[in-house]
C-alpha positions as a Markdown table, in Angstrom:
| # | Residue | x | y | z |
|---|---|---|---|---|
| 1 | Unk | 7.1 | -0.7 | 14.1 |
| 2 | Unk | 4.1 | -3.4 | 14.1 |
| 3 | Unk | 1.4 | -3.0 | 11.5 |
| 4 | Unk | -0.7 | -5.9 | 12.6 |
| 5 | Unk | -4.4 | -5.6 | 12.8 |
| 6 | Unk | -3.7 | -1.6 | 11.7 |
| 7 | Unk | -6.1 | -0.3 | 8.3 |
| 8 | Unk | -4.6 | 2.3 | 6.3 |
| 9 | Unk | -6.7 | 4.8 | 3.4 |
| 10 | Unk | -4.4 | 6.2 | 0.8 |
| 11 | Unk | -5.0 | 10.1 | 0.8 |
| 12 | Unk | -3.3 | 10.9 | -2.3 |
| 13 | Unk | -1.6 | 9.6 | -5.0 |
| 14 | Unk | -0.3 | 10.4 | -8.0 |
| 15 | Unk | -2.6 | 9.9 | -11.3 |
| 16 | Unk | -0.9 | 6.9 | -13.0 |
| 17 | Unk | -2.0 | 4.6 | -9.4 |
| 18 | Unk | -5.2 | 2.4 | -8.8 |
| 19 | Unk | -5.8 | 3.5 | -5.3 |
| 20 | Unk | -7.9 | 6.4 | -3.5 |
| 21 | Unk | -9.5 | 7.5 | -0.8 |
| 22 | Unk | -11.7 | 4.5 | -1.2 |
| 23 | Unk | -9.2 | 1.9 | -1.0 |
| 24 | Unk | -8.9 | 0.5 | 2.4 |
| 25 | Unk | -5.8 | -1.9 | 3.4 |
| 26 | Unk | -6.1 | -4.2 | 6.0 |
| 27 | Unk | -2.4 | -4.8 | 7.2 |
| 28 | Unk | -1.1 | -8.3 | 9.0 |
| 29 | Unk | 2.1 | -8.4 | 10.4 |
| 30 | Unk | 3.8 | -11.8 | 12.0 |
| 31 | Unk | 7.4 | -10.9 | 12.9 |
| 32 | Unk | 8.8 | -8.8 | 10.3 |
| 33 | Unk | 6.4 | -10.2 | 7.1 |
| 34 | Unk | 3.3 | -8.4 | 6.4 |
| 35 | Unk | 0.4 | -9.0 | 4.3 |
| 36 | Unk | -2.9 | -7.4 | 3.6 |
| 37 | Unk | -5.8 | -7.3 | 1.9 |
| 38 | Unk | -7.0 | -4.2 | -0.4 |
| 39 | Unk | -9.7 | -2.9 | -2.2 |
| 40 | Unk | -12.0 | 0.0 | -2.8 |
| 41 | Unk | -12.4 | 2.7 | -5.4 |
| 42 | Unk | -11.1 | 1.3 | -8.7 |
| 43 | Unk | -9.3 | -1.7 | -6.9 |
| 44 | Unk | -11.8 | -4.8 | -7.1 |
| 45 | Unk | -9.3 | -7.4 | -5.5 |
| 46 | Unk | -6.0 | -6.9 | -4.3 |
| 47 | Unk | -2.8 | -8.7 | -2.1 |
| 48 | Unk | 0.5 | -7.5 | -1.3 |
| 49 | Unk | 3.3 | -9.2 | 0.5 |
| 50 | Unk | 6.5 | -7.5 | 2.1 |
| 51 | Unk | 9.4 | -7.1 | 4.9 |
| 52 | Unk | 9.5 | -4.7 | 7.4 |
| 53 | Unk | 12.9 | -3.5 | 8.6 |
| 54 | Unk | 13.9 | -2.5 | 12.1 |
| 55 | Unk | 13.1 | 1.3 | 11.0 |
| 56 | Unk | 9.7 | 0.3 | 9.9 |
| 57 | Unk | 10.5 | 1.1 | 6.3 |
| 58 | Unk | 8.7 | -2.0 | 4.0 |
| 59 | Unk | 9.8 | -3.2 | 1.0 |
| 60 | Unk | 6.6 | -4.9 | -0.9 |
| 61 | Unk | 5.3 | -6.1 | -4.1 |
| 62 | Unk | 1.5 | -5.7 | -5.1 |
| 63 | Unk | -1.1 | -7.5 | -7.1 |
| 64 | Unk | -4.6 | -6.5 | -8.0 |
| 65 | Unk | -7.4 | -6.6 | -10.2 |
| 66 | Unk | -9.1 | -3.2 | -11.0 |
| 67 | Unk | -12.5 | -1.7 | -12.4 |
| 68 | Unk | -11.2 | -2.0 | -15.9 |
| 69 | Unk | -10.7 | -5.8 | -15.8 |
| 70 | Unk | -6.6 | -5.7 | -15.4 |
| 71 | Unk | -4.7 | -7.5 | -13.5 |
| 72 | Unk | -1.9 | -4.9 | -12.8 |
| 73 | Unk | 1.1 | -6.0 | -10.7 |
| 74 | Unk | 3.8 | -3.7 | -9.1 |
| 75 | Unk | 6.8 | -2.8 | -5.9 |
| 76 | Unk | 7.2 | -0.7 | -3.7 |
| 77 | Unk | 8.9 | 1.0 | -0.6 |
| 78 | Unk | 7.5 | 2.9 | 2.3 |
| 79 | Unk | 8.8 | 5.2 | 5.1 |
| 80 | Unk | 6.5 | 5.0 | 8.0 |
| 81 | Unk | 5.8 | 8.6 | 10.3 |
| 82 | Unk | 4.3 | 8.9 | 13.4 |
| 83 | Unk | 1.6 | 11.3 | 13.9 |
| 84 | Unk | 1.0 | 13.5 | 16.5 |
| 85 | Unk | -2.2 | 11.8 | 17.4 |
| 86 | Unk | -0.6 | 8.1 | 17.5 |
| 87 | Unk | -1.5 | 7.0 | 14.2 |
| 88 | Unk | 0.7 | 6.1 | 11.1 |
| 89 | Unk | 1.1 | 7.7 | 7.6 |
| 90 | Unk | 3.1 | 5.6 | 5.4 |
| 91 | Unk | 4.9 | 7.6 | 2.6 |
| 92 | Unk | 5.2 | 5.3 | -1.0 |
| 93 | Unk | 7.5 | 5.1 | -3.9 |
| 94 | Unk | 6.2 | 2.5 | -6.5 |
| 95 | Unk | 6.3 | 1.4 | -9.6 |
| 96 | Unk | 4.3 | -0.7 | -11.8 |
| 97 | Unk | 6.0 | -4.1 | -13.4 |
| 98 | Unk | 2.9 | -4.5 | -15.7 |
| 99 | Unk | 1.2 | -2.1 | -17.9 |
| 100 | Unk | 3.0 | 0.6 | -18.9 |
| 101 | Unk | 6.0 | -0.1 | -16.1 |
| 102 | Unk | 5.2 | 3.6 | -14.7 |
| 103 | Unk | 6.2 | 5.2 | -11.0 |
| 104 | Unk | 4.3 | 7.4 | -8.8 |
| 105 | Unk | 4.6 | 8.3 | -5.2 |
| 106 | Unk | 0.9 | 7.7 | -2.7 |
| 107 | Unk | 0.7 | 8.6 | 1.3 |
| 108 | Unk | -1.4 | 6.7 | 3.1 |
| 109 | Unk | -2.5 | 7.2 | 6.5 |
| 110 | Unk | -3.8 | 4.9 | 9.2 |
| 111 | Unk | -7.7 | 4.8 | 9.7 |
């Protein structure tokens, strides 16, 4: 699985995250590190960094700074599916390492 150059929108999530239909990820992949850069909705600013696996799964950690003026920090792992119609929908679990150290599950699909 290659994520380079893809976007992805988060089309749920559960009500403890930051993102939202309005947060856009712009994914980079070199080998089997990917970045990207995120924002939209509540999320101002926002980086993550993370491995890929042969199965596409990606283990990734997550900064950002949202509406509210926090700089909120967190991991998490996602399970890539194909879609009929070519495109990917990434299926998170995550957790927060600041605030209040929460988890929460989000999907989010390739644009």
């Amino acid at each position: 699985m290659n994520y380079n150059k893809k976007l992805f929108r988060a089309i749920s999530n559960t009500q403890n995250g930051d993102t939202s239909s309005e947060t856009i990820f712009e994914y980079i992949q070199e080998g089997n590190v990917l970045s990207s850069d995120y924002s939209g909705g509540k999320i101002l600013v926002g980086h993550l960094i993370g491995i890929v696996n042969e199965q596409g799964h990606i283990n990734m950690r997550y900064h950002h700074i949202n509406s509210a003026g926090e700089l909120m920090t967190g991991i998490c792992f996602s399970k890539p599916e194909m879609l009929p119609n070519g495109k990917v929908r990434l299926y998170e679990k995550w957790r927060w390492t600041s605030g209040d150290c929460s988890e929460g599950e989000s999907i989010l699909e390739e644009v």
